[in-house]
N, C-alpha and C positions, 0 to 999 in steps of 0.2 A: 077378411079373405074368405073365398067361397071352394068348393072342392066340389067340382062337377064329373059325374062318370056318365061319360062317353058311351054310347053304343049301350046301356047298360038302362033298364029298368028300374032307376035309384035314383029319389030327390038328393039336391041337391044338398051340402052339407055347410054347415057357417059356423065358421068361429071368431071368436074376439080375443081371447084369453093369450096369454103368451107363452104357454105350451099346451101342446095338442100331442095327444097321445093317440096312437095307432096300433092295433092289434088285433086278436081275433078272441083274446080273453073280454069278460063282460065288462072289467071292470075299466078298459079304453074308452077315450070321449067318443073315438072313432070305430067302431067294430065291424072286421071285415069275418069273411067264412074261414072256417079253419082249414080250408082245403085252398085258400089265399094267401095267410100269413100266418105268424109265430103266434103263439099269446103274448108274446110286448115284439113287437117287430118294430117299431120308429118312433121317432120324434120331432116334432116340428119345433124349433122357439124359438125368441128372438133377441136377438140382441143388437151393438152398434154396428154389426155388419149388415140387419135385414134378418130373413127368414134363415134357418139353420135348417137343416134335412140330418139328422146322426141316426145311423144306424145301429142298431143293439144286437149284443153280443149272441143272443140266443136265434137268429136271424139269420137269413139267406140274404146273399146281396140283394141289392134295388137297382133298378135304372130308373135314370132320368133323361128325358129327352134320348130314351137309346139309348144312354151311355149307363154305365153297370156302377155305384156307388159302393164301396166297401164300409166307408167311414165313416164319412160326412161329405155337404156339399151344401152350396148355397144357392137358395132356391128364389125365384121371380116368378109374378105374373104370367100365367103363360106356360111353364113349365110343364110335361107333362112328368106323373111319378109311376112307374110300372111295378107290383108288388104282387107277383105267379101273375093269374092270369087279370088281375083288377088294376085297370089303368083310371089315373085320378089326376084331373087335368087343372089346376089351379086358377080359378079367376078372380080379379078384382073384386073387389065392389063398388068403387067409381065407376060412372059411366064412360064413357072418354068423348062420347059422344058431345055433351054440353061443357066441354070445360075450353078456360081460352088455350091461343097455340100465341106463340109470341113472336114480334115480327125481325127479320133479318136481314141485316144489308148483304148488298152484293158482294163485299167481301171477306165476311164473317160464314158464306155458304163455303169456300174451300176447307174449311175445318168439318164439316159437317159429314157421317160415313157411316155405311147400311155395314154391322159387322157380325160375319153368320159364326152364331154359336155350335150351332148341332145340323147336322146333315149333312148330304154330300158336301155341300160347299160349305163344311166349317174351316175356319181357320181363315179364310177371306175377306178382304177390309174392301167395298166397293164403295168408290166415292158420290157424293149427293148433291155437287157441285153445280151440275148439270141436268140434273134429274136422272131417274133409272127406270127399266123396262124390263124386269122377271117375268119367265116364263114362254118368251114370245123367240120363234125364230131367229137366230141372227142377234141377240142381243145378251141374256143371261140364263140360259136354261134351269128348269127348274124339273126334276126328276120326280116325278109320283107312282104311288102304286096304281098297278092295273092300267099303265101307259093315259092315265087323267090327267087333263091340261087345265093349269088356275094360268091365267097373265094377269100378271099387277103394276102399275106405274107410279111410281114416289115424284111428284115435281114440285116445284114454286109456283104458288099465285099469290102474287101481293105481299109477297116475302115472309110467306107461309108455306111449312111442307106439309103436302096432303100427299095420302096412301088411296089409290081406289082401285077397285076391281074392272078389269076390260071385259076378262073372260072368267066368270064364275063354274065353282063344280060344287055339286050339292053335298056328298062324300067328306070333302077337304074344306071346308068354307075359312076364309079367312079370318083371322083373332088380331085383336091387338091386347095384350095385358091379359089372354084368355077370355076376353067377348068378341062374338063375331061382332062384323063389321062390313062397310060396303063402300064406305069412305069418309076419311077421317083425317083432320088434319094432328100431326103427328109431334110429341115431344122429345125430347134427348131421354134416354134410356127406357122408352118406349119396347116393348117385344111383339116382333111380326113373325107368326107364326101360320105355317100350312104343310097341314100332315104331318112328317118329321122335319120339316125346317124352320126350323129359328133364326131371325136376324133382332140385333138390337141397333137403335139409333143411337149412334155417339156423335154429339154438337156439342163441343165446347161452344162454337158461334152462336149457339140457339140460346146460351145461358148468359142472363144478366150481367151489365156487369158490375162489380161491388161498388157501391158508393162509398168514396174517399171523403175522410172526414178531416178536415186542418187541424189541427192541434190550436188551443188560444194560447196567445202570447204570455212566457213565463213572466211571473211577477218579477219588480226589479228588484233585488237582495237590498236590504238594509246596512247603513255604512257599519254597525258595529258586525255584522255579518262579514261583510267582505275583509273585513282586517284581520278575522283570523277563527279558528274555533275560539269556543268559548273556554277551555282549559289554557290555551294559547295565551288568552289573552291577563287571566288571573294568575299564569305564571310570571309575567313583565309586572305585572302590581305588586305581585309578592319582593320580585327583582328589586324593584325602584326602594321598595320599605326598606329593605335588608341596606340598598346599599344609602339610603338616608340617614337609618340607628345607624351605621359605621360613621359615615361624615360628624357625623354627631357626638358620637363617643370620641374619635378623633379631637376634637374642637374642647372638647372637654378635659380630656386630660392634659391637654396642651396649657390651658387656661386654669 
């Protein structure tokens, strides 16, 4: 994962490790200015959920994408993390550019749905059934600073979803996964981002589906098997002995 600041005079920043420390003290992987954050102000790491965001005690809240973080939060590609004035924008390191996109039938696209995390239009599930048209007149507005117009169109070709730009702004450039982009064909849990909006792709239809495996045919039990357990059956042994010394002692004292 990479950590690019925006608008800011600051190589980019990369890590591997699976926790990443934040602060403005030295001894942080990550060190911002004291007049930005705590000396231990966050935490990055990861576990089976993905990327963790926790915030520490000695700290001012954080936002993410706009939204203010008290605790914790879980963070994606794409994310922006705001900490005072140092805004640090999360990107991949895949490119998205070379990788496959998978194909989908016609009716495996009614599952398929643009669904906005942050911004004006959070909370909205817009379907991908048909294709979509952000930004443009008459179709799905998309609200920027300083009245700047991005239009973007999500469609099908060849049972592929591709993302591309109509109308680009230099300002707001479009990301996927937090790298721009210009067009791109698009995965399920993908993150489309411009400005402060976030949208993720949710495809169930986009995802394979499990290969079913038959089970082989159970072997067929063995006849001392089927007649019974094996204590079952040394108790009838035991049975038959007992009652034979009887018939026997019988026959004996008789005679």
């Amino acid at each position: 994962m990479r950590i690019e600041f925006p608008n800011a005079a600051r190589e980019d920043f990369h890590w591997t490790q699976a926790l990443l420390r934040i602060g403005s003290a030295a001894h942080n992987d990550l060190v911002l200015a004291s007049g930005q954050a705590a000396p231990e102000h966050l935490r990055i790491h990861q576990d089976r959920r993905g990327w963790v965001l926790q915030v520490l005690p000695s700290a001012d809240r954080i936002h993410v994408n706009a939204r203010p973080v008290r605790e914790q939060a879980l963070l994606r590609a794409g994310d922006v993390i705001s900490v005072g004035d140092c805004r640090m924008l999360l990107r991949s390191d895949e490119d998205p550019t070379g990788r496959p996109s998978p194909q989908v039938s016609g009716q495996g696209r009614c599952t398929v749905a643009l669904r906005a995390v942050a911004g004006p239009l959070s909370g909205r599930v817009l379907s991908l059934e048909d294709g979509l048209e952000l930004g443009s007149p008459g179709h799905c507005p998309l609200e920027l600073p300083q009245g700047d117009v991005v239009v973007l169109r999500i469609f099908w070709e060849r049972g592929q979803l591709w993302l591309e730009t109509l109308r680009a702004c230099e300002r707001h450039p479009l990301r996927v996964n937090g790298t721009a982009v210009q067009k791109l064909a698009l995965l399920p849990g993908d993150q489309i981002g411009v400005a402060m909006h976030r949208f993720v792709i949710d495809g169930p239809g986009m995802q394979p589906e499990p290969e079913i495996v038959m089970a082989g045919p159970w072997p067929q039990p063995l006849p001392e098997e089927s007649a019974g357990p094996t204590s079952e059956v040394w108790w009838l042994i035991v049975t038959a002995a007992v009652l034979a010394l009887g018939i026997a002692l019988v026959l004996l004292i008789r005679f």
